[in-house]
N, C-alpha and C positions, 0 to 999 in steps of 0.2 A: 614353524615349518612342520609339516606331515611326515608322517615315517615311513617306511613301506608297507607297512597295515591298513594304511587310512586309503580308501580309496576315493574317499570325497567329504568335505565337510561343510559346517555350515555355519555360520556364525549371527549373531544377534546381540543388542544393547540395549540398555534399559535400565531405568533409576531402580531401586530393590522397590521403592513404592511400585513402582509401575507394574512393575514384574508380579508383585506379589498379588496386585490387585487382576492383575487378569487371571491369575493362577485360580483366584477365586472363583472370577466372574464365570471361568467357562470349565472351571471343577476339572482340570489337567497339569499334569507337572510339569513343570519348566523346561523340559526336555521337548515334550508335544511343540509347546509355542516355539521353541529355536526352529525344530525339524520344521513346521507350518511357516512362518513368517520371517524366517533367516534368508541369509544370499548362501546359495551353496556355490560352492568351489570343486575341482578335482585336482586342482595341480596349485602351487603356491603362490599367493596375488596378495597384493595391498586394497585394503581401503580403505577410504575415507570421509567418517558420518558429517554430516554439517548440521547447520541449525541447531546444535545443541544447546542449551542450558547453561552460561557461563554459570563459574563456581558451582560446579555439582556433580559427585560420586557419582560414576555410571557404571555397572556391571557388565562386562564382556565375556559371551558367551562363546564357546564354540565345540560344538557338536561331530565329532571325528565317527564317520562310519566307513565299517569295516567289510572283511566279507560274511563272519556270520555274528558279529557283535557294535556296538555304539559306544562312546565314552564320551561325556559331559564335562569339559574344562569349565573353570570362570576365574577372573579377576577382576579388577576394578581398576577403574581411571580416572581423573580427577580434571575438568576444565579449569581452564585457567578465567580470573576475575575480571570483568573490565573494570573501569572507572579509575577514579583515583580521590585523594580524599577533600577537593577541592568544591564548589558548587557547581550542581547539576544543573545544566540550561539546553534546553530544547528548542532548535526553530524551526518553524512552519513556515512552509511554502504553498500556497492555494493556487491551483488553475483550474482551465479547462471546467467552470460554472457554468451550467444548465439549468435549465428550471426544476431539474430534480434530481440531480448529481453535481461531484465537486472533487478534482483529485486532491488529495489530501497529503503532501510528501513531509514527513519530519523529521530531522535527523538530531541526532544525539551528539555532544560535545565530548570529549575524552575525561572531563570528570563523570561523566553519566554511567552507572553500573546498570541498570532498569528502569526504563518509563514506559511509561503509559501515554494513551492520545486518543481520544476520539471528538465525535461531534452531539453536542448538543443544542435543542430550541435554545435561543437567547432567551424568550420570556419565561420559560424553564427556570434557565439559572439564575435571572435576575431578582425570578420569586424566591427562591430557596437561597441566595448568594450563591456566588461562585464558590468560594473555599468549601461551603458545606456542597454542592452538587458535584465537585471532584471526589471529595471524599465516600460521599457516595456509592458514585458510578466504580469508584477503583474495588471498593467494599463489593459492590454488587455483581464484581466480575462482569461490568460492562465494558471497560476499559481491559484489554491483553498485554502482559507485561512483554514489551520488544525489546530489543539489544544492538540491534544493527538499525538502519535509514527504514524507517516505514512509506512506502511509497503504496499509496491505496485511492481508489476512486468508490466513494460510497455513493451507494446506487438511492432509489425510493425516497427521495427528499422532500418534503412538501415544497412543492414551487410558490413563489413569492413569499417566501418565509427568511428571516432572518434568524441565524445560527451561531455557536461560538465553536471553534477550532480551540481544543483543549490540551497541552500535552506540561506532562510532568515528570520529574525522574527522578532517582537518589543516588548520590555517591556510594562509595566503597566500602563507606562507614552506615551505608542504608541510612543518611540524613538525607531530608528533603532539599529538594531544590525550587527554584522558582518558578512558579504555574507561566504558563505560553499562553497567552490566550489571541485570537485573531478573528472578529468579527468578519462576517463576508452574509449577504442575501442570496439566494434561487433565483433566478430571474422568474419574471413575469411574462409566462408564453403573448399573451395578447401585446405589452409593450415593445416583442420584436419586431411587429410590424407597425410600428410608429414612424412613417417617415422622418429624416432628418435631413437638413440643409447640410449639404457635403460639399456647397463651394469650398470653403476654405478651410476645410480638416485632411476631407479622404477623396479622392477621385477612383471610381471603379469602372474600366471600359473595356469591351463593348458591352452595355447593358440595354437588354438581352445581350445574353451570351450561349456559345452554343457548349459549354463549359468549362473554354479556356479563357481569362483573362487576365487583364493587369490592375495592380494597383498601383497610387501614389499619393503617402500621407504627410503630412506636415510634421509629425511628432514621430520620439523614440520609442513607437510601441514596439514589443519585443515577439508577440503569439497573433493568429490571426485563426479566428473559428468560424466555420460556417454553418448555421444552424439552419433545421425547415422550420416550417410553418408551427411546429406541436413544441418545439424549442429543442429537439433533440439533437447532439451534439452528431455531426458528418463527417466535419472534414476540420482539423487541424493542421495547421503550417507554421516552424519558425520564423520569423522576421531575421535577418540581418541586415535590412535596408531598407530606405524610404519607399524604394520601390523595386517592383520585382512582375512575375506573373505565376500565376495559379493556376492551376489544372485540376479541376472536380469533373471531367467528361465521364466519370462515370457514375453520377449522381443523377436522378431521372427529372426531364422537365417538369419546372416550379418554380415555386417561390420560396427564396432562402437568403437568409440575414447574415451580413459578412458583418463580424463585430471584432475590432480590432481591441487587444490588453495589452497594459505594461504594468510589468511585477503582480500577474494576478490580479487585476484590478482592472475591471470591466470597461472598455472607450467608448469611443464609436462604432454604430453601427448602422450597414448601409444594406439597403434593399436590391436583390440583384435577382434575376428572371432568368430562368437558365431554359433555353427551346430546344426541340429534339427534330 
């Protein structure tokens, strides 16, 4: 709490590396960076940093100005560990593939204290093995160590390429756990427009449509994508039933591929004409 001297202050956090290293970079004392990049205050408030750094000493600053002087407190804080000392397992969830993107969701188990995840070419890691291309990528700070559900859609994919979805983590005791791995392809822009025989999977009508339509499929697909002509992802809808109807009226007339998934895993797909 502030005294009656203070008439406003400012607070800031930061690991002593962190601190010490900008203190370098931009040749100013620790006082400069709170005043510069702190949240100031005038009257008494909480708050609360997120995204921190489990297990790690962080220094809290705060910066008390007065009317003709400043005064620079600090202490330290200590986050608390996740994990536990059990084995680390990570699992991937893939949707939402385009011929050059992929959402990529992974989430950590409650032995996991830090993993890693990204994506590599399959023929990549199959030349070098897998174990050595993890270790690698983790070495080379291509992989970011996360803590909470990483939920990401990595964009610039070579389309018609096949990839590995990578993630790893270690317990509490920083032992490794077991690599995730989940093969998936980029679609192939030219294969969306490969007509297919949709008697007996998926029915889409009215096609032409003026952008409202229905579907009805035979199977438990759970996502339904609508892509254009370049493969580029439009229009996304949950499934909760064999049939339902769609509304894209504000996609411009063309040509666009309604391609039905279940568990991420690429179905049917129908050729639909939408007129203006």
């Amino acid at each position: 709490m502030k005294n009656a001297d203070c008439q406003r202050y400012t607070i800031l956090i930061g690991t002593e590396a962190e601190m010490q290293g900008f203190v370098a970079m931009f040749g100013v004392p620790i006082e400069t960076l709170v005043a510069t990049w702190g949240i100031t205050y005038s009257a008494d408030s909480n708050y609360t940093w997120t995204e921190m750094t489990p297990n790690t000493e962080y220094n809290v600053y705060a910066l008390a100005i007065g009317a003709t002087d400043s005064v620079l407190s600090q202490t330290t804080a200590t986050t608390l560990p996740l994990g536990s000392t059990g084995i680390s397992s990570i699992s991937i969830d893939l949707s939402e593939i385009t011929s050059t993107s992929v959402r990529m969701t992974c989430t950590p188990d409650t032995n996991t204290a830090v993993f890693y995840d990204g994506i590599v070419r399959k023929s990549f890691a199959d030349s070098l093995g897998v174990d050595s291309t993890v270790a690698l990528m983790v070495e080379a700070g291509s992989f970011y160590p996360q803590y909470t559900t990483d939920d990401w859609v990595w964009q610039d994919l070579e389309s018609n390429t096949e990839f590995y979805a990578i993630a790893i983590g270690k317990n509490s005791l920083d032992e490794w756990g077991d690599t995730t791995i989940v093969s998936f392809a980029t679609l192939d822009p030219l294969s969306l427009e490969k007509e297919v025989n949709i008697e007996d999977i998926a029915e889409i009508y009215p096609n032409p449509s003026k952008g409202e339509f229905s579907y009805k499929v035979n199977s438990d697909f759970d996502n339904l994508y609508i892509y254009d002509i370049k493969g580029t992802l439009v229009h996304k809808q949950s499934l909760i039933q064999r049939q339902d109807n769609v509304n894209v009226s504000n996609l411009n007339a063309g040509v666009y591929f309604v391609r039905f998934f279940k568990k991420g895993q690429a179905g049917k797909t129908v050729k639909i004409i939408i007129e203006k």
